[in-house]
C-alpha positions as MATLAB code, in Angstrom:
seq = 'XXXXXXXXXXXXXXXXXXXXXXXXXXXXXXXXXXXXXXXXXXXXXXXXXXXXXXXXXXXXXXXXXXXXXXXXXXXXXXXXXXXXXXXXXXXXXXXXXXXXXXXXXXXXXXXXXXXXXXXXXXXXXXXXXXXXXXXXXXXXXXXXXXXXXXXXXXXXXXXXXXXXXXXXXXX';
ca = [
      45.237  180.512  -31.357;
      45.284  183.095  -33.697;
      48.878  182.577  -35.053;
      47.525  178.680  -35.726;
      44.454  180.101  -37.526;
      47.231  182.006  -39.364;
      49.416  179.355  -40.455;
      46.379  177.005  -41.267;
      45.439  179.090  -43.678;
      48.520  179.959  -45.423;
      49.200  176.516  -45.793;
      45.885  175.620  -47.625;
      46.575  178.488  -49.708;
      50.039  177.369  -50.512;
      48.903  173.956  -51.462;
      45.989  175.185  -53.650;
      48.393  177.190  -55.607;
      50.846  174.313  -56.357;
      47.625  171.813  -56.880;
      46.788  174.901  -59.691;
      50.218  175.638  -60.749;
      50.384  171.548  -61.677;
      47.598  171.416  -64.078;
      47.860  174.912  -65.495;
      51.092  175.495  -67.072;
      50.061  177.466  -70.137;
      47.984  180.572  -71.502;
      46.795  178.261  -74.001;
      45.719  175.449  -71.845;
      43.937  177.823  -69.552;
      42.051  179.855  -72.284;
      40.501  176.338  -73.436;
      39.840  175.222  -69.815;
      38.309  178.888  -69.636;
      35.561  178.134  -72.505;
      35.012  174.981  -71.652;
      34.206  176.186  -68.145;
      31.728  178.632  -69.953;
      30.194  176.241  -72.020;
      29.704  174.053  -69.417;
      28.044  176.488  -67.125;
      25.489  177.269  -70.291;
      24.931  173.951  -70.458;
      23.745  173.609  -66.882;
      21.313  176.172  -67.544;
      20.736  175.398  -70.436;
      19.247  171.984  -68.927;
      17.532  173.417  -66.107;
      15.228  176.009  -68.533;
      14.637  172.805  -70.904;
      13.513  170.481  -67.872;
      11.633  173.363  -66.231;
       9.866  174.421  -69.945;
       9.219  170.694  -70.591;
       6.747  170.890  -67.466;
       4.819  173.984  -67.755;
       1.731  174.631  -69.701;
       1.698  178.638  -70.352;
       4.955  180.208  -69.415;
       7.871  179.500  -70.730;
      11.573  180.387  -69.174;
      14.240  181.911  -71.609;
      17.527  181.867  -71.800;
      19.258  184.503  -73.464;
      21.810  183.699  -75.258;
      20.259  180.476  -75.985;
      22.756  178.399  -77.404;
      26.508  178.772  -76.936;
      29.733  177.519  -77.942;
      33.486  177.720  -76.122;
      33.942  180.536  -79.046;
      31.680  182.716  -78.060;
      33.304  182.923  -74.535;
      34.797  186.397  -74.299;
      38.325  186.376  -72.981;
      38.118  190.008  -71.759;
      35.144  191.520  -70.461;
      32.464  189.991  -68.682;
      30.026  187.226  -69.755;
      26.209  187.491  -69.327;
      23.730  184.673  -69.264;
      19.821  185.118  -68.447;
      16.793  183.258  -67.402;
      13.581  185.222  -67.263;
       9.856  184.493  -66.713;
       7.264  186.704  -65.712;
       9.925  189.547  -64.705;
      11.712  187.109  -62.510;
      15.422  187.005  -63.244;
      18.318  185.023  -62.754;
      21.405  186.540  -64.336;
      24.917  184.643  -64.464;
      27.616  187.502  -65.006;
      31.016  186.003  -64.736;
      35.087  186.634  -66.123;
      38.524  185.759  -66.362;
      40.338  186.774  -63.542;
      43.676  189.183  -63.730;
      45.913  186.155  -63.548;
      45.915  182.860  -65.162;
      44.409  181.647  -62.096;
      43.651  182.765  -58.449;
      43.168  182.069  -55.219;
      42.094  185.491  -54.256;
      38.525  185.641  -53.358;
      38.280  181.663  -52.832;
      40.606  179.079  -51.557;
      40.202  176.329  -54.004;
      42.277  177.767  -57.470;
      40.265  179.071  -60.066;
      40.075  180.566  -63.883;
      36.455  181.916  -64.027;
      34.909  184.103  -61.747;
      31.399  185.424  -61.213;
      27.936  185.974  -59.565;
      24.668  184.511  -59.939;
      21.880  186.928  -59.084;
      18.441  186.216  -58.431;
      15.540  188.777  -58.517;
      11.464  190.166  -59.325;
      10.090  193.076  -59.306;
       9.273  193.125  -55.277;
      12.498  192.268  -54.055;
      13.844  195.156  -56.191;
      11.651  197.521  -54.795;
      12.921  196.305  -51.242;
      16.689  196.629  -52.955;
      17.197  192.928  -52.102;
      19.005  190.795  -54.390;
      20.152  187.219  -54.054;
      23.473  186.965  -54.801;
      26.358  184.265  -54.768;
      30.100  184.039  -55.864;
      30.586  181.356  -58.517;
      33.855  180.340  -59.594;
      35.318  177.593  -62.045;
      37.661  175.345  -59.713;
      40.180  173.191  -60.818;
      41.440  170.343  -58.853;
      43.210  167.323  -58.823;
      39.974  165.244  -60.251;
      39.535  168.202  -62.772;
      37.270  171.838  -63.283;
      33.775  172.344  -62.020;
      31.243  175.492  -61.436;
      31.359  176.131  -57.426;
      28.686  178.629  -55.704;
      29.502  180.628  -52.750;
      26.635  181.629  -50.174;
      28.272  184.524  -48.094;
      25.266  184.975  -45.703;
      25.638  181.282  -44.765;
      29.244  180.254  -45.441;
      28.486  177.296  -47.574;
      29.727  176.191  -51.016;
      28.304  173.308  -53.354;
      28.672  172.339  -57.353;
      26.445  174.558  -59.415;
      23.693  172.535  -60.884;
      19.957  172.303  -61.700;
      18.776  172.088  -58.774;
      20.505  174.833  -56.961;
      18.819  177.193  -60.503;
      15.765  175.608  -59.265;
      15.674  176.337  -55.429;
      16.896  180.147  -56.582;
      13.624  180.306  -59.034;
      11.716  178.988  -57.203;
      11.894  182.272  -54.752;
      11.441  184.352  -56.850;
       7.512  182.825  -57.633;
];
């Protein structure tokens, strides 16, 4: 059983890489696809604060930086986005990873990796912080944001509503 658990896997991992290795075939094509992916995750924030800010009366979320294009995307180093109210935070940190693209921590290829923590003041003083994996898949129908949950092994699309559910904890 174990040598088919074995061989099941290599062979998703062998396909994933040829599914990447067919749309990626240059530096250049992957450093666009890389801040598109980043613009594209500010935008989804982006969206969520302005939905979220259109509804309240008093506070107000922010999101730092709060506007961003593809060339501001920094090709080495990491990226940082915030959303704050009220010492709640959600902070987006995510990168390039060592190779054009990888397969490494996820199955499905990718060409951005990162983390979205969630967190207030209590669940710091309890050293508990929500975390998840994010990563910027590409596939045969294109690239989209993907979370991880590690406690619960699930994945979805990053969107609005998953920055919701998160901030919505943190109140």
């Amino acid at each position: 059983m174990a040598y088919d658990d074995t061989i099941s896997r290599l062979a998703r991992q062998i396909d994933a890489a040829r599914q990447s290795e067919r749309f990626l075939v240059d530096a250049g094509e992957v450093a666009n696809l890389r801040r598109r992916g980043a613009a594209e995750l500010h935008q989804i924030c982006a969206e969520f604060v302005a939905s979220l800010n259109s509804r309240l009366s008093h506070a107000m979320l922010d999101l730092s930086p709060p506007v961003f294009t593809p060339e501001m995307f920094r090709e080495t180093g990491v990226n940082l986005f915030q959303i704050a109210s009220q010492g709640r935070e959600m902070q987006i940190a995510f990168q390039a990873p060592a190779l054009l693209f990888s397969t490494e921590k996820f199955l499905v290829p990718y060409v951005l990796e990162g983390e979205l923590r969630a967190y207030n003041q209590k669940m710091l003083e309890r050293f508990e912080i929500r975390s998840y994996s994010l990563f910027f898949c590409v596939t045969q129908e294109g690239a989209v944001w993907r979370f991880y949950d590690w406690r619960i092994p699930h994945t979805a699309p990053v969107d609005p509503n998953l920055l919701a559910g998160l901030m919505e904890r943190l109140f």
